[in-house]
KOLLOTI-205688 format. One record per residue (C-alpha): x negated, y, z negated. Coordinates in pm, whole numbers, plus 50000, padded with zeros to 5 digits. Layout:
N
{{X; Y; Z}}
...
END
This chain:
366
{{51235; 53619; 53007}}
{{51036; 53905; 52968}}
{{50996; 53859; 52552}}
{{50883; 53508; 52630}}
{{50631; 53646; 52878}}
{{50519; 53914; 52589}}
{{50494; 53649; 52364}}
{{50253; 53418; 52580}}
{{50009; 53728; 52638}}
{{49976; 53785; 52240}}
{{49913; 53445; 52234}}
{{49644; 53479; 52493}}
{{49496; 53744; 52330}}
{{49493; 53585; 51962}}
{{49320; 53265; 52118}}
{{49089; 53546; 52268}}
{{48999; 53729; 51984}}
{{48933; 53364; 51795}}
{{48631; 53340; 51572}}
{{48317; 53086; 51722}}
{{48071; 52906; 51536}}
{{47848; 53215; 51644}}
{{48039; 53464; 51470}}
{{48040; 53235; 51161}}
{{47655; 53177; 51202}}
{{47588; 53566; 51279}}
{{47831; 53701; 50941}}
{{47630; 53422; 50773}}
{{47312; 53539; 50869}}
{{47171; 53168; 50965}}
{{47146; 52968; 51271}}
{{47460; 52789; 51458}}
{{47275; 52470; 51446}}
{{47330; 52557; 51057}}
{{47693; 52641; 51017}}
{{47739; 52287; 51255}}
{{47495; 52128; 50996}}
{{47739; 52236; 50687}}
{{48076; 52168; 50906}}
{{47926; 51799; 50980}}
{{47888; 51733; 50662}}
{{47480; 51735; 50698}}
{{47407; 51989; 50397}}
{{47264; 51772; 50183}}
{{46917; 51954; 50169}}
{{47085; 52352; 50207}}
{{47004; 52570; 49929}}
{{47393; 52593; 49787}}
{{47346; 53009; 49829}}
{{47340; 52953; 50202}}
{{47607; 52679; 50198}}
{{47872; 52978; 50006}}
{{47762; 53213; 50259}}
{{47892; 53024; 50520}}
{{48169; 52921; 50343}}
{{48212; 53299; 50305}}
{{48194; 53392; 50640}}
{{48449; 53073; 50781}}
{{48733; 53220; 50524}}
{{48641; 53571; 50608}}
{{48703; 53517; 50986}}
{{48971; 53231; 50938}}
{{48738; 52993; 51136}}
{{48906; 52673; 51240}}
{{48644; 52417; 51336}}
{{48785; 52228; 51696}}
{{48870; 51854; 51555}}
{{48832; 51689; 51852}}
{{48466; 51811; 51925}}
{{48357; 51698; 51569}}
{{48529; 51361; 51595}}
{{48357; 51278; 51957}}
{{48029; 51426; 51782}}
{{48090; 51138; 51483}}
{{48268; 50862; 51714}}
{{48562; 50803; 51507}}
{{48856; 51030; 51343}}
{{48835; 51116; 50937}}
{{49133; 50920; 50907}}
{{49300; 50597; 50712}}
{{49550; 50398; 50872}}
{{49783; 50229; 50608}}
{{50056; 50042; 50766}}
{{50276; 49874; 50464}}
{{50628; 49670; 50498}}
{{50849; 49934; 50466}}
{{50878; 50234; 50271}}
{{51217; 50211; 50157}}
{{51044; 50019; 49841}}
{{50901; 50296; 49613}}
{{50614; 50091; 49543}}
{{50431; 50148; 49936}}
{{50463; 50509; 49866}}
{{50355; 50576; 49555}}
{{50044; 50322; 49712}}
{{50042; 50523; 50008}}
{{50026; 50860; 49753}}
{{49723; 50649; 49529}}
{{49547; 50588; 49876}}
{{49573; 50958; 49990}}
{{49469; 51082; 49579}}
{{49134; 50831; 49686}}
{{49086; 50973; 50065}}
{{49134; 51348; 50067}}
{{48824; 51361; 49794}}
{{48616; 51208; 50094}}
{{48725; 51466; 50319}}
{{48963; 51138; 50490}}
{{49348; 51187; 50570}}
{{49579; 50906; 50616}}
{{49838; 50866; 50890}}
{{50119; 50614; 50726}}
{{50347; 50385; 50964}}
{{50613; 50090; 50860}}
{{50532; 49703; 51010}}
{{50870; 49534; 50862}}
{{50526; 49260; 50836}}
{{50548; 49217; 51254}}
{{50225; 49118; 51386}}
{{50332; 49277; 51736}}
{{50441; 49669; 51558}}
{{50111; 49602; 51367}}
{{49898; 49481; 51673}}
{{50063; 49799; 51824}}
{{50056; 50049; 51538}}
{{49673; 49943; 51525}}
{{49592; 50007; 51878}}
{{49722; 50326; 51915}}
{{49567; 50441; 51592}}
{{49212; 50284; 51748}}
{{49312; 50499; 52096}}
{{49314; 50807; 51887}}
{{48980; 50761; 51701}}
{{49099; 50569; 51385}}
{{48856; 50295; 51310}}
{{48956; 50209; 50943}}
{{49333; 50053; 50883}}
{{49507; 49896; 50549}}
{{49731; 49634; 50643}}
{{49968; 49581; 50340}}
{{50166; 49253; 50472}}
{{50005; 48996; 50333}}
{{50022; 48829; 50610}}
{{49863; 48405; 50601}}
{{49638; 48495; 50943}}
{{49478; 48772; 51058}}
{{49449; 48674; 51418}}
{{49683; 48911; 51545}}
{{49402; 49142; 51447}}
{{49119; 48965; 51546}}
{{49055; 49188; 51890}}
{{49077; 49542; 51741}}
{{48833; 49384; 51472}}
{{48556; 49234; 51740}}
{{48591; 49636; 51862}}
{{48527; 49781; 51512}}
{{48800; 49858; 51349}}
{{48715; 49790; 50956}}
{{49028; 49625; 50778}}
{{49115; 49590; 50403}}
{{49409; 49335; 50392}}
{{49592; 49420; 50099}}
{{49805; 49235; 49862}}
{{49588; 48938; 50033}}
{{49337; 48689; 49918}}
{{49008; 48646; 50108}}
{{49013; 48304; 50386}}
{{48711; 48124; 50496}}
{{48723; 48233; 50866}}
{{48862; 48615; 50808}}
{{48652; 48847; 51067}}
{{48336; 49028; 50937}}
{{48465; 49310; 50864}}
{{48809; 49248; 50654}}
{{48791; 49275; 50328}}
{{49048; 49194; 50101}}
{{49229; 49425; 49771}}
{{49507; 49229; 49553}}
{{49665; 49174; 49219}}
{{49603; 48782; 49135}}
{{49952; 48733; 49211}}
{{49999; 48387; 49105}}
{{49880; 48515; 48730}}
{{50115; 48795; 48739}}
{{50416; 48563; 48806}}
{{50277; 48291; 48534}}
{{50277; 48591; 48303}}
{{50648; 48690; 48372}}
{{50740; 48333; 48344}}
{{50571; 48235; 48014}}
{{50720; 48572; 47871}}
{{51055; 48412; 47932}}
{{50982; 48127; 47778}}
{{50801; 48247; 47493}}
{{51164; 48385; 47446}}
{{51287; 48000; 47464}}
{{51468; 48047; 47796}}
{{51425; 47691; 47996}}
{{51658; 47767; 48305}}
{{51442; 48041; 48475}}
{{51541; 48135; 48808}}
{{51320; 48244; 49082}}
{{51473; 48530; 49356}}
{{51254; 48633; 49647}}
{{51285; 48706; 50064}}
{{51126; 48469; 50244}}
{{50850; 48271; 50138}}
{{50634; 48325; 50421}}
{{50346; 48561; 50298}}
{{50073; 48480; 50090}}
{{50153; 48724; 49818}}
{{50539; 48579; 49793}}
{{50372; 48204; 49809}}
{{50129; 48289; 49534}}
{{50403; 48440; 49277}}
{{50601; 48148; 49387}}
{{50308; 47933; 49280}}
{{50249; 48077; 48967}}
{{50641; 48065; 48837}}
{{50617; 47687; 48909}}
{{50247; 47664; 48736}}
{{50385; 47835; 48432}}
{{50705; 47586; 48430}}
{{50488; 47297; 48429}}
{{50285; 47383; 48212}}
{{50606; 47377; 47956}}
{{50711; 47044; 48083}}
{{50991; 47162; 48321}}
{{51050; 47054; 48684}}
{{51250; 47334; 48828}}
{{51531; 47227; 49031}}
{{51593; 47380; 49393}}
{{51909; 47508; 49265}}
{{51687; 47734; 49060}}
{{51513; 47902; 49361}}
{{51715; 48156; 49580}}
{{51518; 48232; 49874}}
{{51700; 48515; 50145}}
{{51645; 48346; 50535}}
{{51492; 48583; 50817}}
{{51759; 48668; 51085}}
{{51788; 48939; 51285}}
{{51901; 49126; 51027}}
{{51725; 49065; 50629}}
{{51389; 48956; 50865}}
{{51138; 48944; 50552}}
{{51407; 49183; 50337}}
{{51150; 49434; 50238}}
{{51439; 49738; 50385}}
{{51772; 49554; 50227}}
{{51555; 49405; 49860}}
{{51854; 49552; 49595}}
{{52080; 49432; 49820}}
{{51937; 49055; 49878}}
{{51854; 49084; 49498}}
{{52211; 49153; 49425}}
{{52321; 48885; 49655}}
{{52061; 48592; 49555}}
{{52165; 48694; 49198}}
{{52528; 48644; 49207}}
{{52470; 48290; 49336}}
{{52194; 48179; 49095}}
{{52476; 48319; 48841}}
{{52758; 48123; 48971}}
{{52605; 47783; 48959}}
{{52731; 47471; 48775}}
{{52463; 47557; 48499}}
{{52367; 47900; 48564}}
{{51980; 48044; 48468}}
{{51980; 48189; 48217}}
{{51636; 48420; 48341}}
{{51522; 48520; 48623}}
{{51203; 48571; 48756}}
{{51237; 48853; 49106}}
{{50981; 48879; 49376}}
{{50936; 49280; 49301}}
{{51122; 49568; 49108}}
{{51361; 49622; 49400}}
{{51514; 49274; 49358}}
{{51505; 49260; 49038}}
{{51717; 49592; 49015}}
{{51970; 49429; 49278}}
{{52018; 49159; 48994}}
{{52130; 49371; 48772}}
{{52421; 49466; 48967}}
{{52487; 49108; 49014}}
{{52477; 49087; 48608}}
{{52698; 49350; 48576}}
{{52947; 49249; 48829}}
{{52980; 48937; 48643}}
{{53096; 49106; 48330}}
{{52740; 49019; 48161}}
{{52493; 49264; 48042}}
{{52113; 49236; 48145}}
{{51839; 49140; 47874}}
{{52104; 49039; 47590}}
{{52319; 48802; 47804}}
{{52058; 48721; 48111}}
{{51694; 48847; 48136}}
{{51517; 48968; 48386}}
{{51150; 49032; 48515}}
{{51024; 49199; 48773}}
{{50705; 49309; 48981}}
{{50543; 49583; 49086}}
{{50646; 49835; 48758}}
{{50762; 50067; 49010}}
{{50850; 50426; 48875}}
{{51256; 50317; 48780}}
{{51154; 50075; 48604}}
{{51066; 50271; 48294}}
{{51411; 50494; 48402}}
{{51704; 50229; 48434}}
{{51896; 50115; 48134}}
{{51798; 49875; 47988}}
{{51425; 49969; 48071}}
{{51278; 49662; 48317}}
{{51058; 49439; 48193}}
{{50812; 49370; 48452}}
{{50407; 49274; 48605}}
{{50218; 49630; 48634}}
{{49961; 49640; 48953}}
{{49676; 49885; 48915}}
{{49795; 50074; 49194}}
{{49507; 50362; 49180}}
{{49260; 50159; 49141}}
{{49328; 49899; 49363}}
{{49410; 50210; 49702}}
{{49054; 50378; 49546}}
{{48899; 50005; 49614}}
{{49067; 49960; 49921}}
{{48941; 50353; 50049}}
{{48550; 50352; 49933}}
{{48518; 50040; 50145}}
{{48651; 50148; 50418}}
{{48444; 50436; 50388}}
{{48146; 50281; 50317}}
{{48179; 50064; 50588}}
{{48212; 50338; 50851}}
{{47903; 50493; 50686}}
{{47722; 50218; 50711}}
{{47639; 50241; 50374}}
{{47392; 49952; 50199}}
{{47661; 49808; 49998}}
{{47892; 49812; 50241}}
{{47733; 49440; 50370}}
{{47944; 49112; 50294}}
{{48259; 49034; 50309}}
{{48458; 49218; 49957}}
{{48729; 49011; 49763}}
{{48880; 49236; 49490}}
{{49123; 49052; 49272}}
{{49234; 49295; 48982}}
{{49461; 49149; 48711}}
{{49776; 49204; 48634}}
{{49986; 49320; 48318}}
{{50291; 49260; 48168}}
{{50504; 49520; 48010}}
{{50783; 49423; 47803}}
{{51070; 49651; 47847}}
{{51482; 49560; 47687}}
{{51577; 49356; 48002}}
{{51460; 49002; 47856}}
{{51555; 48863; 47528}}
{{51603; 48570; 47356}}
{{51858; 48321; 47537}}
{{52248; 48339; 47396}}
END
């Protein structure tokens, strides 16, 4: 008992003996309402000899600036919300790692949290990041409405919807960052058939977002185009229960399973087109299982070009999102919203394109 007491007096004494803005502005040699001018981020017009002073002085006398008097000086917390599907698919973190390479340049963190694409963990996430000052939030469901939003947004909380196209009705302040996803998926499809495949299947969760209806849209655009009208035998979609829900936690595994059964069919495909990377490595342990060996025997595209693509053998060929760019998009708006900058006016719509890059996991058909 008595160490624990010991300990708390230290501790009373440390927080005693812990520098103030005056001691930073006397070391300094300039006023306080100068050391609160650089720490707010107001030194535009300070001669840069003053600014390293005080820099000087905050390192020399470990100075920690109190957070939660700045952010009730600004209004709002120098933080990003980004709530994405789930982060068992590589491809939300290494977005979630682009859109903290974008914010921490801007003096922003980023406080992460996983929907499973529920408007009520959203609704919730979103409130409780609004409670604690946040007032800018990436919402990477791709969800067809943002109504389950619309109150936090009549409150001002700026929204990029990600992976999500721009609606006639969407609130003033949602903007929208994607990859045309309908193009990507026309690309992966007329790569297949510039191969001379002509039964191409299509593997995917549920077909209830925007960006999954849009690379669905794009497979069938590309099929028509050739003159084929694919059959629903050609489509494996995974249904939402209480356990899959959309399948962005369990993808390799629905992959795998939507894979063995577009495999096992009366005329099997002989392609397939997958909804992202994750499924599309879940079909090759369906290929593999069925004695067959991926991009000689059955090809396979993918989406996303997540980092394993380039590492699994046979390398995956798949559609490449400009992941940087896109979270750097996504982050200066947000910013510039909640600076009020000029630009920061209408309604963005950022639709970057797509690429394909041919890997050895689609050939020519046997």
């Amino acid at each position: 008992m008595g160490r624990i007491l010991g300990s708390s007096s230290a501790a009373r004494r440390q927080e005693a003996k812990r520098a103030t803005i005056k001691d930073v502005a006397r070391l300094a040699g300039v006023s306080q309402s100068t050391v609160s001018n650089a720490l707010n981020d107001r030194s535009g017009k300070m001669a840069q000899e003053t600014a390293d002073r005080i820099r000087s002085a905050i390192d020399a006398l470990n100075y920690v600036p109190h957070g939660a008097a700045r952010q009730l000086k600004r209004g709002y917390a120098n933080v990003i919300g980004v709530l994405v599907p789930s982060v068992a698919n590589p491809f939300w973190g290494e977005f979630v790692r682009a859109v903290e390479e974008a914010a921490f340049p801007l003096d922003f963190g980023v406080l992460v949290g996983s929907s499973d694409r529920s408007h009520e963990r959203e609704r919730a996430y979103a409130e409780s990041m609004y409670q604690q000052g946040i007032r800018t939030v990436i919402f990477a469901s791709s969800p067809v409405s943002l109504e389950h939003l619309a109150a936090l947004a009549r409150h001002g909380l700026f929204i990029v919807s990600f992976d999500r196209r721009f609606h006639e009705g969407d609130f003033a302040n949602v903007d929208c960052v994607t990859v045309d996803n309908a193009h990507g998926s026309a690309m992966a499809t007329q790569h297949l058939l510039d191969l001379g495949h002509r039964r191409i299947g299509f593997l995917t969760g549920p077909i209830e977002t925007e960006s999954r209806s849009d690379r669905y849209d794009g497979y069938r655009a590309a099929l028509a185009a050739a003159g084929i009208a694919p059959p629903r035998a050609w489509l494996w979609e995974a249904q939402r229960d209480g356990t899959t829900d959309f399948g962005d936690s369990t993808a390799a595994d629905l992959g795998k399973a939507g894979a063995v059964e577009l495999l096992s069919r009366p005329e099997p495909v002989t392609a397939i087109v997958a909804i992202n990377d994750m499924y599309a490595l879940g079909a090759y342990a369906a290929v593999r299982s069925a004695g067959l060996k991926v991009g000689s025997d059955v090809s396979i595209v993918g989406f996303d070009d997540i980092v394993l693509a380039g590492l699994v053998e046979p390398g995956l060929t798949t559609i490449r999102q400009p992941i940087r760019l896109m979270a750097k998009s996504a982050v200066d708006r947000l910013v510039g919203r909640l600076h009020m900058e000029a630009d920061a006016g209408p309604v963005v719509a950022r639709d970057f394109k797509p690429e394909l890059v041919v890997r050895a996991s689609t050939g020519p058909p046997t």
